[in-house]
Phi, psi and omega in degrees: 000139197277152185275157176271152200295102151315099142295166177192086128039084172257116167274140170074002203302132199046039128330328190263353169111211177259156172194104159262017195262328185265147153294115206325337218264310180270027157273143158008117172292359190270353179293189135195168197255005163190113162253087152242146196056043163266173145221171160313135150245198188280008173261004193061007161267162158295103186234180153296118184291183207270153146303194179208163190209144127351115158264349172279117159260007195284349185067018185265095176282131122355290181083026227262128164282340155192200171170148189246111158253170198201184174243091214275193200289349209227013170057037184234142176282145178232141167226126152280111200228160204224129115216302180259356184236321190235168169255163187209164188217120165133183160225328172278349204203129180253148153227141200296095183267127205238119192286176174267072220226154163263009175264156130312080192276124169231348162224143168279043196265090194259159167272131183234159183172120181270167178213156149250101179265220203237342168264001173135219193215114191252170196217086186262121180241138177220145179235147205267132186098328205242159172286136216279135166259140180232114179243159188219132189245108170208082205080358192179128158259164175253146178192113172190182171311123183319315175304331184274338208268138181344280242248354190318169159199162161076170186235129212241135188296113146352031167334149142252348180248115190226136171221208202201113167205150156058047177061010179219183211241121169224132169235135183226209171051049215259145162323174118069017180231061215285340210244040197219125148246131193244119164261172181243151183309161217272123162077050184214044165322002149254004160244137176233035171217012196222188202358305174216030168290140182182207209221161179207118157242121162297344178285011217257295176252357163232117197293162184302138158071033178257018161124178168267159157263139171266339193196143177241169169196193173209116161237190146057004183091014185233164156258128176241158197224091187317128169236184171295331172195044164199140153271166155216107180263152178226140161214171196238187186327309179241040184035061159056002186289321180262351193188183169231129209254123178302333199276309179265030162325109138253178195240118175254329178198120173273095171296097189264162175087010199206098189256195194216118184286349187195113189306342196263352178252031164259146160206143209223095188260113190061237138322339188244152160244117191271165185166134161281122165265202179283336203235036181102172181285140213258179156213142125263164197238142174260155195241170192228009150259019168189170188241075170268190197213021164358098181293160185198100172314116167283313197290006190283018182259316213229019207297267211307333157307312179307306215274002165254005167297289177337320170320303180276000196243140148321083211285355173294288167012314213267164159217163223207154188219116174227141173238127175301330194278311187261004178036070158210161144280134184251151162244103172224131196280119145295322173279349178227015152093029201218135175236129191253117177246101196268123155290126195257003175315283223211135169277150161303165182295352188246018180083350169303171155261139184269143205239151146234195187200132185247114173256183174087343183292117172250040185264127171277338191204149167217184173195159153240138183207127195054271173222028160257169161217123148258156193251164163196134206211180214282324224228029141128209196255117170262202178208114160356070199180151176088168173247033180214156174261085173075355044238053191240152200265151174222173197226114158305131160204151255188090159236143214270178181268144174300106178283157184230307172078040167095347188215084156261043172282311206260107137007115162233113179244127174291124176240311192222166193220137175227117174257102203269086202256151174260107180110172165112108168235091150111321198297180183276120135254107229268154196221115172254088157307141177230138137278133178052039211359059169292194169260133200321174161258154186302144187289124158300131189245129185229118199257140186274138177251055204246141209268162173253188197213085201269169174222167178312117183088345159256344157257134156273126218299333172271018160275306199211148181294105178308129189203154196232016190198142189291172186258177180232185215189133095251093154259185198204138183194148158270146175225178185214180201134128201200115183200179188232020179193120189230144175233182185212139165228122147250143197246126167206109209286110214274112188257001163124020164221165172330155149206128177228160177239112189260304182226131142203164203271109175249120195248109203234171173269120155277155191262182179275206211241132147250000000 
């Protein structure tokens, strides 16, 4: 008597994100072993992320190495974008704004950081080597040497590192001063010689030639101050709650083995402060009785895969994101083209972030501000949105952890796959089984019959039909295939609409016992 067809089920599938980290076979089916140009979404599924489209219409290259946007005095958005020679203000029409300097700008890897001070909302960029600039929009803009401006003192250090915390301007990354940190007098960020402006040398608690600082921040009411394989956190009388009082300065702790590789891959997500080291992506996590720092591996699905990206990458380079509107983080690798995105709703039970991976990105720089993301790119600052890349089709792709279903003794012979996709108009999607961790089998192909899904202002009502909800998808084919470890990789080529993936059903025979 022929045995009858087992089903089996993934809801949701590769939800909890990537995880190379484990052995694949006994990990969660909900793990998977390669999401690109995935996300999370707010359903908890695997979908396709958004493209990026060009907001620059001029068609020009550029070349743009990063850019910031903020808010300036009049509560108007401003965006600045840089590159290896010039400044530029805008986005749809970029212009050329030229500071007011005696250096030769030849590279664009500058540090930024806004502050609201006691003269208006400054924009301070510093570069290692270079005289530091400050630009300000208040009816007419100013953009020049920090040192030139009306209310200015003092001679302000050749940083590469600038962050804004506790009402002052801190710079490191000074030549020939790797452990010297400098602050600016409290809400005065052009003076570095008058009222409580002053110097911190880290060779004071961290011995010579124990490293540079890569990063400052303010989390928890302490200032940390990042090196190459140590933290150091401070704090003063009332942890900085009225100010930061130079005079009750202490040293609360020294975190050894664990750095921060680059200033540009903090970010202060909620509650939290993210950051890359050498050994993954770090959190402190804050307690709500004591004021201790538990480090906490985000990265820990993917740790050994990060750090040989890492490996490979130019770390002045690397950049960083977060956006509250999309609850993620972004990481992004320039040299090798790769953006890694944890999702930050929620940790996994192992203290992680569920990771996805975006390849293919030829983006240098990125930022986030309000419920935007920006790209800054060879022809100007694109933006996050939409389902095409500059109006190019990109490919989602889905692969399962090497499956057993429980026996991997036992003969699985594949008979048919039933796939519940959210989204989806019309395109192929290809579905390859592999056995015995062989090499995929020719791809099945499933094509989605799915409707397209317009919104208010972008189909016109005598054009495309108005609809307020994604489509379901169920399809179905036979397939074939007989092994004792089975994996499914799906491809399905993103054409300018959503695609999430809600179920699928594999309906196989057992076999004998090998």
């Amino acid at each position: 008597m022929s045995k009858p067809l087992q089903a089996i089920s993934l809801n949701a599938p590769g939800f909890l994100g990537l995880n190379t980290q484990q052995d694949s076979v006994n990990q969660d089916l909900n793990f998977c072993l390669a999401a690109d140009n995935a996300i999370i979404d707010k359903a908890g599924r695997l979908a396709a992320r958004k493209g990026w489209e060009y907001i620059t219409t001029d068609d020009v290259v550029v070349n743009l190495k990063n850019g910031i946007s903020y808010l300036d005095e009049s509560n108007t958005v401003r965006n600045i974008s840089w590159s290896d020679t010039t400044f530029y203000s805008g986005c749809e029409t970029l212009t050329t704004i030229t500071p007011t300097t005696t250096d030769t700008i030849t590279s664009g890897n500058w540090s930024s950081a806004v502050m609201n001070d006691t003269n208006g909302i400054h924009v301070y960029f510093y570069q290692k080597g270079y005289h530091p600039l400050a630009l300000n929009y208040n009816g007419t803009l100013t953009f020049q040497k920090v040192e030139s401006y009306q209310h200015s003192s003092g001679t302000p250090p050749k940083g590469g590192i600038v962050t804004t915390a506790f009402g002052r301007t801190f710079v490191a990354d000074v030549p020939n001063e790797p452990l010297v940190l400098y602050f600016s007098d409290v809400l005065e960020g052009t003076k570095w010689n008058t009222g409580t402006a002053g110097v911190l040398n880290l060779a004071a608690v961290i011995p010579e030639g124990a490293g540079a600082i890569t990063g400052i921040a303010e989390h928890n009411g302490l200032l940390i101050v990042f090196l190459e394989d140590q933290i150091v956190l401070y704090g003063d009388a009332d942890n900085f709650q009225t100010n930061f009082d130079v005079t009750s300065l202490t040293l609360v702790d020294v975190i050894q083995g664990v750095g921060c590789v680059n200033h540009n891959t903090i970010q202060n997500v909620g509650d939290d402060l993210i950051f890359l080291s050498r050994t993954g992506l770090r959190s402190f996590g804050r307690t709500v009785q004591e004021k201790s720092l538990p480090l906490r591996d985000l990265s820990v699905n993917i740790r050994d895969e990060l750090i040989d990206d890492l490996d490979q990458q130019t770390e002045s380079k690397i950049r960083s994101a977060y956006s509250a509107e999309f609850a993620f983080y972004l990481l992004l690798f320039p040299d090798s083209k790769t953006i890694y995105c944890f999702d930050t709703r929620q940790y996994l039970q192992n203290g992680g972030f569920r990771v996805t991976r975006w390849i293919q990105q030829t983006h240098q720089g990125i930022c986030a501000h309000n419920k935007n993301v920006f790209f800054f790119q060879e022809k100007g600052v694109a933006q996050y949105r939409g389902y095409k890349d500059n109006n190019a089709n990109y490919n989602l792709r889905y692969r399962t952890n090497y499956l057993d279903f429980g026996d991997a003794s036992r003969l699985k012979l594949l008979k048919k796959l039933n796939i519940t996709t959210i989204g989806g108009v019309g395109q192929e999607v290809y579905v390859s089984p592999a056995f015995d961790y062989q090499e995929a089998l020719d791809p099945f192909i499933f094509t989605l019959s799915g409707s397209p899904v317009f919104e208010f202002n972008v189909g016109e009502y005598t054009v495309a039909t108005y609809s307020t909800g994604l489509s379901t998808n169920n399809t179905k084919a036979s397939v074939g295939g007989t092994g004792n470890i089975l994996q499914l990789q799906f491809i399905a080529e993103i054409t300018g609409f959503p695609l999430a993936i809600q179920k699928v059903d594999l309906f196989m025979k057992q076999g004998r016992v090998i």
